[in-house]
N, C-alpha and C positions, 0 to 999 in steps of 0.2 A: 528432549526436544518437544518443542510447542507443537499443536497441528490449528491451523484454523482454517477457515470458510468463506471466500467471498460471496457475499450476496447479489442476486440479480436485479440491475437497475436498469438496463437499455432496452430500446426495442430490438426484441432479436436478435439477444445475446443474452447468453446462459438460459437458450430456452424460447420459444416461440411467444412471439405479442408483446404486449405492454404488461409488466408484471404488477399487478395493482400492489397496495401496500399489505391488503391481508395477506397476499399471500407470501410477503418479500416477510411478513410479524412471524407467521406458523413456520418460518426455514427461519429463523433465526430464533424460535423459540425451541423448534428440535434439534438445531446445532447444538446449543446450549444442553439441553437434556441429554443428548445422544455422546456427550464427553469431547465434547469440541473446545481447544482451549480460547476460541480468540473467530469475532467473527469481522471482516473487515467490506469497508464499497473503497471504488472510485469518484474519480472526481472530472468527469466527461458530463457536458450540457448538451451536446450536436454535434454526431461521430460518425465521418466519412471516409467508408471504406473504400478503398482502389475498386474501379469499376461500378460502383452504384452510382444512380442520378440523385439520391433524396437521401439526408442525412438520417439516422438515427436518435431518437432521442433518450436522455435519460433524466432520472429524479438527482434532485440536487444531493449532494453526497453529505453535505454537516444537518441538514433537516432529518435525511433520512436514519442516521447515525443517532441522532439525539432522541428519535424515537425508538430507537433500538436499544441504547440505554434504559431505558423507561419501561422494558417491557423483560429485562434480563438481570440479574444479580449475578453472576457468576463470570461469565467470558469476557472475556478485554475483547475493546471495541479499537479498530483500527481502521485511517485513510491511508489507503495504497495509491497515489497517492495526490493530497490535496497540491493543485498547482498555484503556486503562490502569488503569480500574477494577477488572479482573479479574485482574490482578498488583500487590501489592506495587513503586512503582516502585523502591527501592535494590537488592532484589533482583531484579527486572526488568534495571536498569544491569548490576548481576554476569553477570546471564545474556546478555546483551547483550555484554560485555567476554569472557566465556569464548568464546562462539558464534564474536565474530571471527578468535579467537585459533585454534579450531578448523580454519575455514575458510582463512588464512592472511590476513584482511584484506580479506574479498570483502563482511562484512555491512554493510545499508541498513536502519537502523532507522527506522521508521515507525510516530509512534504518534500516536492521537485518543483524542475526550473517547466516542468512544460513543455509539449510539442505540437499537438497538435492543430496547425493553424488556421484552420476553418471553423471553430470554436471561439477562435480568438475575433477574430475578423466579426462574426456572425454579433456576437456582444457588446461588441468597439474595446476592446483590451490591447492596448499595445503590443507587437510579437518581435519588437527589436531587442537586440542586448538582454535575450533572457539572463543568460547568465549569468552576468555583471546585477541584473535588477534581483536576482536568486540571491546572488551571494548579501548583497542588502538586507535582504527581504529577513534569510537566516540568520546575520548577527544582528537585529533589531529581535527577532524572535526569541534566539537563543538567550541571549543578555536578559530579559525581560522575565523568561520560564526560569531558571539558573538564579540569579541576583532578584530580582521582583522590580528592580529600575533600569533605566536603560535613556542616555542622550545622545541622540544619534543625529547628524546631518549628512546626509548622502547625496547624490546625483540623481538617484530617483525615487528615495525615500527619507524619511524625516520623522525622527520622537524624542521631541524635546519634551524632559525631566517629566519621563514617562513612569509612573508605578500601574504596577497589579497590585490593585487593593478591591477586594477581602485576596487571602491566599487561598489555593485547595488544600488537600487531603495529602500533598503531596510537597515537602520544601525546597524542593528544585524542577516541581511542575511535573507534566508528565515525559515520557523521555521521546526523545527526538530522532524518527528516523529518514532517512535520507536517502533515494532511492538514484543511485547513478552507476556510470562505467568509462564514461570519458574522463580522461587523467584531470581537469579542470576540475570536474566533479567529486571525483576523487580526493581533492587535494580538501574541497570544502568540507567532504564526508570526514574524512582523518581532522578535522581541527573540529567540528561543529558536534556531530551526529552521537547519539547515543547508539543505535544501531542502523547498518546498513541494509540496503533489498536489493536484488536483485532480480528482474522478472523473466519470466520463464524465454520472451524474445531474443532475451539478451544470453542467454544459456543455453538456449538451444531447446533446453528441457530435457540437458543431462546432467548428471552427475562431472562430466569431465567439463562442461562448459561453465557448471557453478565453482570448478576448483581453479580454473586459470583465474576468474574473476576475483574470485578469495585472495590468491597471488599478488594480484595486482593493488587488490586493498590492501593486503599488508605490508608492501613495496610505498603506500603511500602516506600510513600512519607513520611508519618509519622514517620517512621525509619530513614528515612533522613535525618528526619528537614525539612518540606518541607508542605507547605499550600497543602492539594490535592486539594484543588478546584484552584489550578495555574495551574493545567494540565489536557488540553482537553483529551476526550475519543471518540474516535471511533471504531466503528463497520464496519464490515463488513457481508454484509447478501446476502445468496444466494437466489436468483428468479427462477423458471423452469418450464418451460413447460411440459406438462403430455408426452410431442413426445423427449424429448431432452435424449441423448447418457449423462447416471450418472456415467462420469467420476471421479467424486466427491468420490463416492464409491469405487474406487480404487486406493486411493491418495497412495504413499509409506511412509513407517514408524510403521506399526501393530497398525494406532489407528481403534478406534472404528466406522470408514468410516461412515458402515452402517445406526448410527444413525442418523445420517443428512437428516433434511426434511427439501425439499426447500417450500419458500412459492410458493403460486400459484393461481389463482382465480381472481376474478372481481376487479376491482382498487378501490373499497369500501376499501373490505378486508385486502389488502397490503396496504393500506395507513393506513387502523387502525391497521394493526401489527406494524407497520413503526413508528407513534404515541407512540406506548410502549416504544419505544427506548428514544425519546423526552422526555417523561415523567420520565424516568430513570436518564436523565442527558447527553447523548450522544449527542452531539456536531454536530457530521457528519458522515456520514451513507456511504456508497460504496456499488453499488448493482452490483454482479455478475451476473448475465443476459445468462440464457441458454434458446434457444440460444439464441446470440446477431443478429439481423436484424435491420432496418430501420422500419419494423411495429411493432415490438417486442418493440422497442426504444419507438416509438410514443403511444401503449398503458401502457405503462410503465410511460410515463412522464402523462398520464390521475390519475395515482396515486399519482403522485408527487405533483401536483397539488390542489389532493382533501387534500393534506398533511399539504400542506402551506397555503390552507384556514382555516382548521383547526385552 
């Protein structure tokens, strides 16, 4: 099993203030060093948590990613994930197919339908019929990374006698993952997705809440037509210090925030929670990291470590 790293991009999350870019380079240059397999951002621009007056902001997610390539040879680089509303998807695919070309073959594309709609608003992004513009957005994607053409006319998107030309490093592009749990979502992940996510809201941030979800994936590849074991699973699992701001608890949307324990404790521990995931069938892991620091990083990768002796 993979382990990787989200890096800190918002104000005030994964860690106090505005995180400049040096210090967002030196945490993903010691991911990297430190036996991290895969270092990943999000894709939030102005993020309003339940009960605050003034949004959050963050660094743009494919900028910050491109320079994170540039400064790494080693870790695959991953959006957790880009929302698709907010790119054009053929050219979303191009930037996608240059990025891996960049990096030598290291990019995890990772995209969803979007939620959060004070973002959307804030920008002028349409927040009607995500779904329906999702499932668009993915097979103009998908056809384009897969095939390298793609003629598509849709209701809210359009690529007429489209190619990817030059190609990357890669002849079906880089793989495509797909972050969902409503059976809609579900139904697109089983036909489209190279691999699935699942984030730790949606899990609880357990072992037994990533296995119903697992279930349910497999209940929907099968509805397909579709082997489930041709489609990777990932997680996503929150880490935290007993001192870190539980932003987490105040995510927007009326879910049940609260329940979410992050893990925490000696790198025995998190590597043996970490192990359950392994044992489950989970593929690649993304650890959320509150806060994120350079020594936070380094006892963190002591876990990683007791992970992969394992």
């Amino acid at each position: 099993m993979k382990v990787g790293l989200m890096m800190p991009q918002g104000d005030g999350m994964r860690g106090p203030g505005t995180r400049r870019w040096s210090e967002v380079a030196a945490m993903t240059r010691l991911a990297e060093d430190t036996g991290f397999d895969s270092v990943w951002v999000v894709d939030h621009w102005l993020y309003l948590l339940e009960g605050e007056e003034s949004a959050r902001g963050y660094w743009e997610a494919w900028t910050l990613l491109t320079a994170m390539a540039a400064i790494t040879t080693r870790v695959e680089l991953g959006t957790l994930v880009l929302g698709t509303g907010f790119r054009n998807p053929a050219m979303l695919a191009k930037m996608a197919e240059t990025l891996d070309e960049v990096s030598g073959g290291r990019l995890i594309l990772g995209i969803g339908a979007g939620y959060h709609r004070h973002e959307y608003r804030a920008f002028g992004y349409p927040f009607d019929n995500k779904i329906s513009r999702f499932e668009e957005a993915v097979q103009i994607m998908h056809t384009l990374l897969k095939q390298g053409t793609v003629d598509f006319e849709g209701e809210y998107y359009a690529a007429q006698a489209c190619e990817l030309k030059p190609r990357g490093p890669r002849p079906e592009g880089p793989p495509l993952l797909i972050g969902g749990k409503t059976p809609r979502m579900l139904t697109i992940v089983a036909r489209y997705a190279d691999q699935w996510n699942a984030y730790y809201d949606a899990t609880r941030n357990t072992i037994d809440g990533a296995r119903t979800l697992m279930d349910k994936v497999d209940e929907a590849c099968r509805a397909a037509g579709r082997d489930p074991a041709g489609l990777s699973r990932t997680v996503t699992v929150l880490v935290a210090d007993a001192s870190a701001d539980p932003w987490w608890t105040r995510l927007p949307g009326g879910t049940d925030t609260d329940a979410i324990v992050p893990l925490n404790g000696e790198p025995e521990a998190i590597a043996e929670e970490l192990a359950g995931y392994a044992a489950l069938g989970v593929s690649h892991i993304q650890i959320c990291l509150e806060p994120t620091t350079l020594e936070a990083i380094e006892n963190l990768a002591r876990a990683v470590e007791l992970l992969k002796q394992a």
